[in-house]
C-alpha positions as CSV (number, residue, x, y, z in Angstrom):
1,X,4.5,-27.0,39.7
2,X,5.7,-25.4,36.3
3,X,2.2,-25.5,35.0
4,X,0.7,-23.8,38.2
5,X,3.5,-21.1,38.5
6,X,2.8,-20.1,34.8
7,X,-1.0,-19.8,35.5
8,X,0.0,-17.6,38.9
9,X,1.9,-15.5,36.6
10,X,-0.4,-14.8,33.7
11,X,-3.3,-14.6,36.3
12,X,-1.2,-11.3,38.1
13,X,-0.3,-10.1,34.5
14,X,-4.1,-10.3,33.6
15,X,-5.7,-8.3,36.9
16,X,-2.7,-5.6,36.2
17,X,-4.1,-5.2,33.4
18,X,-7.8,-4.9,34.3
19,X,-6.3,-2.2,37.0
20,X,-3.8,-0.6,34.0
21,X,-7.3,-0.4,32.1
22,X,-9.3,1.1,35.4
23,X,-12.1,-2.1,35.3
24,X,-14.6,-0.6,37.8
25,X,-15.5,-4.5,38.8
26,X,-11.6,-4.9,39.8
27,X,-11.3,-1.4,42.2
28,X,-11.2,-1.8,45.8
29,X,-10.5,-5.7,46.0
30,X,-6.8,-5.5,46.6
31,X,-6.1,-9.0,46.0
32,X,-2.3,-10.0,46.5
33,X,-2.8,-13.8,46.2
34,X,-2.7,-16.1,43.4
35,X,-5.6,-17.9,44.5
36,X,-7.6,-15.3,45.1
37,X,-6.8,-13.9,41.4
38,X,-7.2,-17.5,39.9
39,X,-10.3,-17.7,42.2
40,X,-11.6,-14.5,40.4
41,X,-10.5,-14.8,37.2
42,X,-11.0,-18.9,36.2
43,X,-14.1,-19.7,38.5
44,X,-17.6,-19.1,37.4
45,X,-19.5,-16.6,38.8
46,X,-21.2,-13.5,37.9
47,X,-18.4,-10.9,38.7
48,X,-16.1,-13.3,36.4
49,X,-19.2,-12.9,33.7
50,X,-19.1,-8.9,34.5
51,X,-15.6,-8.6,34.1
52,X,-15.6,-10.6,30.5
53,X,-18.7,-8.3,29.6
54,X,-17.2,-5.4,30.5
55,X,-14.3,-6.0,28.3
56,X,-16.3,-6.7,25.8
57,X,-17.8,-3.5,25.5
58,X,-15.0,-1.6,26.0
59,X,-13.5,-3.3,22.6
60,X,-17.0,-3.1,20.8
61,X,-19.2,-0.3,22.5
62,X,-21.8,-1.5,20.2
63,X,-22.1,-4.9,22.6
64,X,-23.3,-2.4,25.3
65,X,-25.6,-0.2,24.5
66,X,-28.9,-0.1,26.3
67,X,-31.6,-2.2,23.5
68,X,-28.5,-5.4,23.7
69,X,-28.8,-5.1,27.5
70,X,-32.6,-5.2,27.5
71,X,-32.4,-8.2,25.4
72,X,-30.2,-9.8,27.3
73,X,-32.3,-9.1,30.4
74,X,-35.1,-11.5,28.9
75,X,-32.5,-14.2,28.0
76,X,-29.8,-15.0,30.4
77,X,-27.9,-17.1,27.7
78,X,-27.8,-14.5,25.0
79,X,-25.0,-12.4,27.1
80,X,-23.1,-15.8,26.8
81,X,-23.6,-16.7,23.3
82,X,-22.5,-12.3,22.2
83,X,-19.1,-13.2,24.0
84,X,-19.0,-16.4,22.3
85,X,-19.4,-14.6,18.7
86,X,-17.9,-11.5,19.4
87,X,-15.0,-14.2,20.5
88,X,-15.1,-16.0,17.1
89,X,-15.1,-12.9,15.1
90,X,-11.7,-12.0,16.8
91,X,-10.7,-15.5,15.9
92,X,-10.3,-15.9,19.6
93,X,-12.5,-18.7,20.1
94,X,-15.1,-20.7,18.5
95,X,-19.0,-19.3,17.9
96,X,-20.3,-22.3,20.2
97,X,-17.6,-22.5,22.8
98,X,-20.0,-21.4,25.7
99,X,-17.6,-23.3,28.3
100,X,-15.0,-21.1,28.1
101,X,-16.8,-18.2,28.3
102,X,-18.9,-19.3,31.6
103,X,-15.1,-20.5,33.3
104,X,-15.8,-24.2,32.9
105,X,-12.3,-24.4,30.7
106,X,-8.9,-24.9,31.9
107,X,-7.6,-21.9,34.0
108,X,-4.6,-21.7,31.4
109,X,-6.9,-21.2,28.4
110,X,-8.9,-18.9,30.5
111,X,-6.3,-16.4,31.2
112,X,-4.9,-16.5,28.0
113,X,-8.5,-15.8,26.6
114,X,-8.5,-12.8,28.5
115,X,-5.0,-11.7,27.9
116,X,-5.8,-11.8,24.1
117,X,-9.3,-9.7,24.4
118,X,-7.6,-6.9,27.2
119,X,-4.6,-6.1,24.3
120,X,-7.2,-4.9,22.2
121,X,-8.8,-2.9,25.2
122,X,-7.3,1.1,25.7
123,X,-5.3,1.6,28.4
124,X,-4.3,-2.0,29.0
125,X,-0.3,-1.0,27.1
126,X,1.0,-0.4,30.5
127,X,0.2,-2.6,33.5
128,X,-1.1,-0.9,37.4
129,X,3.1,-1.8,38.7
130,X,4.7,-0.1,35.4
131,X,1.8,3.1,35.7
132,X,3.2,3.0,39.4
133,X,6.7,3.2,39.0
134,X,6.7,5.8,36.3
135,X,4.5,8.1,39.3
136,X,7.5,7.1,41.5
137,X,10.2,8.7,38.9
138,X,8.3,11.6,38.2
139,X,7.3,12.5,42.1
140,X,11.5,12.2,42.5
141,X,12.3,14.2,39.4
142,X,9.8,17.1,40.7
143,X,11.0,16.8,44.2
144,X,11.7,20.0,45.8
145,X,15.4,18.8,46.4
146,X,15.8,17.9,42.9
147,X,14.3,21.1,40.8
148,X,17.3,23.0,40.7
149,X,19.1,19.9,39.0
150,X,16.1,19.4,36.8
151,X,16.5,23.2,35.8
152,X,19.8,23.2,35.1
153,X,19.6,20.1,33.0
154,X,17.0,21.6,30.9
155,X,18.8,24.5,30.2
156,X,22.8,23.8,30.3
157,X,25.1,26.4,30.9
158,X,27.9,24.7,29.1
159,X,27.9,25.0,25.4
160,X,28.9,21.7,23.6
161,X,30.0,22.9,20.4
162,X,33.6,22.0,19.8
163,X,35.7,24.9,18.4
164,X,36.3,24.3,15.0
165,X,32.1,23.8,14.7
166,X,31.5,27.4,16.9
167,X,33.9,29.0,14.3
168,X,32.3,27.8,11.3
169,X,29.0,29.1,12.7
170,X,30.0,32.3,13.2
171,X,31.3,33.0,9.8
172,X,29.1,35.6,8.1
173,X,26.7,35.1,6.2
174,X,27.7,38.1,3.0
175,X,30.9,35.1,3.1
176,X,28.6,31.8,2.7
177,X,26.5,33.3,0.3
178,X,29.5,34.4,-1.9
179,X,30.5,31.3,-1.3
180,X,27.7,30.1,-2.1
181,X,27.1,31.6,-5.5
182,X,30.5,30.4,-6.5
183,X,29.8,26.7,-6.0
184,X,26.7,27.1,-7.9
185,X,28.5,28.8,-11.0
186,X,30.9,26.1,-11.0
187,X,27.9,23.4,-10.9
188,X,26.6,25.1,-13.8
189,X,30.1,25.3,-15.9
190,X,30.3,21.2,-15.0
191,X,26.8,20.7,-16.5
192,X,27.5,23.1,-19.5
193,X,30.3,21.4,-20.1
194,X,28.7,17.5,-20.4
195,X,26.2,18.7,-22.4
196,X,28.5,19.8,-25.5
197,X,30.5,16.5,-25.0
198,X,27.0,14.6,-25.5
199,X,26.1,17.2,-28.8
200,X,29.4,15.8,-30.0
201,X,29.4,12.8,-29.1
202,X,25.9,12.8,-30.8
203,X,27.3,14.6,-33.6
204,X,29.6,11.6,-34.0
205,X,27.0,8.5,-33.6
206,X,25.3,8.6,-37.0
207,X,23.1,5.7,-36.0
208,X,21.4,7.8,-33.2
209,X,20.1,9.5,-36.0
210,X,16.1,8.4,-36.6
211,X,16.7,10.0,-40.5
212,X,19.7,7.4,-40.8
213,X,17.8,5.0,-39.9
214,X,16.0,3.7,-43.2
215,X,15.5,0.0,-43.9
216,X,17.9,-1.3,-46.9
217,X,15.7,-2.2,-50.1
218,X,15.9,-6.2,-50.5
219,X,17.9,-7.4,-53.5
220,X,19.0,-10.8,-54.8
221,X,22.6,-9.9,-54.3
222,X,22.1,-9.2,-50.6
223,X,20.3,-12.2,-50.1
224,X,23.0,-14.4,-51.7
225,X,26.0,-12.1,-49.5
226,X,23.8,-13.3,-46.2
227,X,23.8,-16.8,-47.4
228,X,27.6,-17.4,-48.4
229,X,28.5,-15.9,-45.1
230,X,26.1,-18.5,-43.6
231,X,27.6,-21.0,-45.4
232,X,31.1,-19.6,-44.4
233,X,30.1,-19.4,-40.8
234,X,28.9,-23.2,-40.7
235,X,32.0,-24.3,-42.6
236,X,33.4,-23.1,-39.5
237,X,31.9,-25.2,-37.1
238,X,31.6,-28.1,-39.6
239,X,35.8,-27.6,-39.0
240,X,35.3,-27.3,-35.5
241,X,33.2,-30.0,-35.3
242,X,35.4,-32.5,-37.0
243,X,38.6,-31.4,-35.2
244,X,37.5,-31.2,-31.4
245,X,33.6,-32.1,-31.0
246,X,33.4,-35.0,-33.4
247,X,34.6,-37.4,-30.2
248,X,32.1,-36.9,-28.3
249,X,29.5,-37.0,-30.4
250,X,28.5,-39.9,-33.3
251,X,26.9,-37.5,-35.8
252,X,27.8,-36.3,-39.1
253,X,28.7,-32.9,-38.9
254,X,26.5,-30.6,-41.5
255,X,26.7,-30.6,-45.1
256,X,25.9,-27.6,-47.0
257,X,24.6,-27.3,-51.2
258,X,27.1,-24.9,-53.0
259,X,24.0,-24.0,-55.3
260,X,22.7,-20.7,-54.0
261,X,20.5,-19.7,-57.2
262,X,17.6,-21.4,-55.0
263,X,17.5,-17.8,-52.8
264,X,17.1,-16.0,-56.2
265,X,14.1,-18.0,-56.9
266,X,12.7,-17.7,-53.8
267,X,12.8,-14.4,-54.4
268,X,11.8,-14.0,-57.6
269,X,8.6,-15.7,-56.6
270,X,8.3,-13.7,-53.7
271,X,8.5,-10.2,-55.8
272,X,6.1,-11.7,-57.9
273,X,3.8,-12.3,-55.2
274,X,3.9,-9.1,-53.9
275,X,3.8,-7.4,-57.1
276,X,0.2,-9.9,-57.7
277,X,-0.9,-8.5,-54.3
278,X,-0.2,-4.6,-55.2
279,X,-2.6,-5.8,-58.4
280,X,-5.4,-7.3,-56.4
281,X,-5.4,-4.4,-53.9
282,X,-5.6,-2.1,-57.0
283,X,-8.4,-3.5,-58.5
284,X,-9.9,-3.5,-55.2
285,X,-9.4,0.5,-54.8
286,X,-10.6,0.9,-58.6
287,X,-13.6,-1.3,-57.7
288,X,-14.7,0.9,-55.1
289,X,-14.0,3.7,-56.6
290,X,-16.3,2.5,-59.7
291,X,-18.7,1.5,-56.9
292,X,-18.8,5.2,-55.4
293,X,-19.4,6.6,-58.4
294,X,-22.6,4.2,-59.4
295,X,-24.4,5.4,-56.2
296,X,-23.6,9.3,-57.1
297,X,-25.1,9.0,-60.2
298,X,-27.8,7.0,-58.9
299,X,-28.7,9.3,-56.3
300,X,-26.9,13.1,-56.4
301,X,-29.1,15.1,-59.1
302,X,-27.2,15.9,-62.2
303,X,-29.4,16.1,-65.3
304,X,-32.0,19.1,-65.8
305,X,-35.3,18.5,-66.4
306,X,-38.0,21.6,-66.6
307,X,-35.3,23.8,-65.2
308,X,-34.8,21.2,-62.3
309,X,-32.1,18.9,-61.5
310,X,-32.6,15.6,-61.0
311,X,-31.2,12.4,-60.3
312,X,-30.4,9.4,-63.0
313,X,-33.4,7.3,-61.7
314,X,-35.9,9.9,-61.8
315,X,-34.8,10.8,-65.4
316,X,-35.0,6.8,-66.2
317,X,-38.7,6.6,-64.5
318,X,-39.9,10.4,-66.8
319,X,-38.2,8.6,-69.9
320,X,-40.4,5.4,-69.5
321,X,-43.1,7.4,-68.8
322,X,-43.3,9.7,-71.9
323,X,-42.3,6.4,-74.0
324,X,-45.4,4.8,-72.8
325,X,-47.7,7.9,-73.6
326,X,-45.9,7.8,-76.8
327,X,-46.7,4.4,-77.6
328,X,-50.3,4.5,-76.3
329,X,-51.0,8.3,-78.4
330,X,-49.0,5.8,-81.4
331,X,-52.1,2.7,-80.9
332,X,-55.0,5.0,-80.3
333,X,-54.3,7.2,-83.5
């Protein structure tokens, strides 16, 4: 009984909603019933099939157009298998469930089929009972009886305002613009004011400074200042450690070397691999400078010759040349 009084009422909710939408297939039957909505909705038959197509298009208009009807015309299954896909593509049902779409399904998954494709139909927000009451309270509200209340609620004659509000808004407005002006003049003292406390307080910070910010030059003595205060620090906890820690915990605490000449080595091999790198990246500059100035005096023309200039290759090649005539002038004589 549960079951069918749940179908009864999603079948009424579902042909309000075909009326809500104005379904031509649904205007003049006047069904009251259940049954006779159940009978309509869930049973196959070709008004049922007219009603599902006729959603349809109204949520695709492409689905009704006049080249998908004459294709339909020559296959009676097609219309079935376009409400089956246009079914799946709302994730609504799947591509090859052609039973629910001819009303060989359950009447419960039926209805709710069709109350899922009419809430994306226009018009189906409001059901035919809701669209009827709401013409019930407007027809009262413009009664004749009832216009002069209507009129007098639109425009009140008494004036809400409390007192101390309908003071305030009649105050000139010469005052709330001096008033005005004065609030702004104090705004602007207040900002004037924080301003010169940050300069100073600027002023004061000599590490918000980006010129005071320089990076220290590296020296042995600052390297072995960083380590004793290491060494002090884990003395410290070595103290700690011994005192508090040490019973919960069967380690040794750290042991530190008092020789701290091993930091100036390390950086007296560091300085001197640095200073070897400064080397190799000068002889690297000097060999490309060397380099730059072999191909200008291979190719730019520097020397005269005849009352031209000419490049150091082209003097090289007329040299040979007047050595050889030389020589041959040298054999032949």
């Amino acid at each position: 009984m549960a079951g069918a009084s749940k179908e009864e009422e999603l079948a009424r909710q579902v042909y309000s909603c075909l009326q809500a939408a104005c379904c031509p297939l649904v205007e003049g039957l006047f069904l009251q019933e259940a049954d006779s909505i159940l009978q309509l909705l869930c049973s196959p038959s070709q008004h049922r099939i007219d009603i599902l197509a006729w959603i349809c298009s109204s949520i695709h208009p492409n689905f009704g157009n006049s080249k998908a009807r004459s294709v339909r015309a020559k296959e009676p299954e097609s219309l079935t298998k376009d409400m089956a896909a246009l079914g799946h593509e709302l994730m609504l049902c799947k591509a090859d469930d052609l039973e629910l779409i001819k009303g060989n399904a359950s009447p419960l998954r039926q209805l709710q089929f069709l109350e899922q494709l009419l809430t994306l139909v226009p018009g189906c927000g409001t059901s035919g009972g809701q669209r009827t009451d709401a013409e019930m309270l407007l027809n009262e509200l413009y009664a004749a009886e009832n216009l002069p209340l209507l009129s007098q609620m639109l425009e009140p004659s008494f004036n809400p305002w409390p007192a101390h509000i309908r003071t305030s808004r009649k105050i000139p407005k010469s005052s709330c613009k001096a008033g005005r002006e004065e609030e702004v003049a104090d705004v602007g003292a207040l900002l004037q004011q924080a301003q010169s406390a940050l300069q100073q307080l600027q002023s004061e910070c000599d590490f918000l400074n980006d010129d005071a910010q320089s990076p220290g030059v590296f020296s042995p003595s600052s390297l072995r200042v960083a380590a004793c205060d290491l060494q002090q620090l884990m003395s410290t906890f070595s103290h700690v450690y011994s005192s508090d820690l040490r019973s919960y915990c069967s380690r040794d605490p750290p042991t530190f070397s008092t020789e701290t000449g091993v930091f100036q080595r390390v950086h007296q091999l560091l300085l001197a691999f640095v200073t070897e790198l400064e080397m190799i990246k000068e002889v690297s500059e000097a060999s490309m400078s060397v380099r730059e100035e072999v191909h200008q005096l291979k190719t730019q023309p520097r020397y005269w010759s005849r009352g031209e200039k000419r490049a150091l290759e082209h003097q090289l090649e007329e040299l040979s040349r007047r050595v050889k005539d030389f020589s041959s002038l040298l054999h032949s004589s």
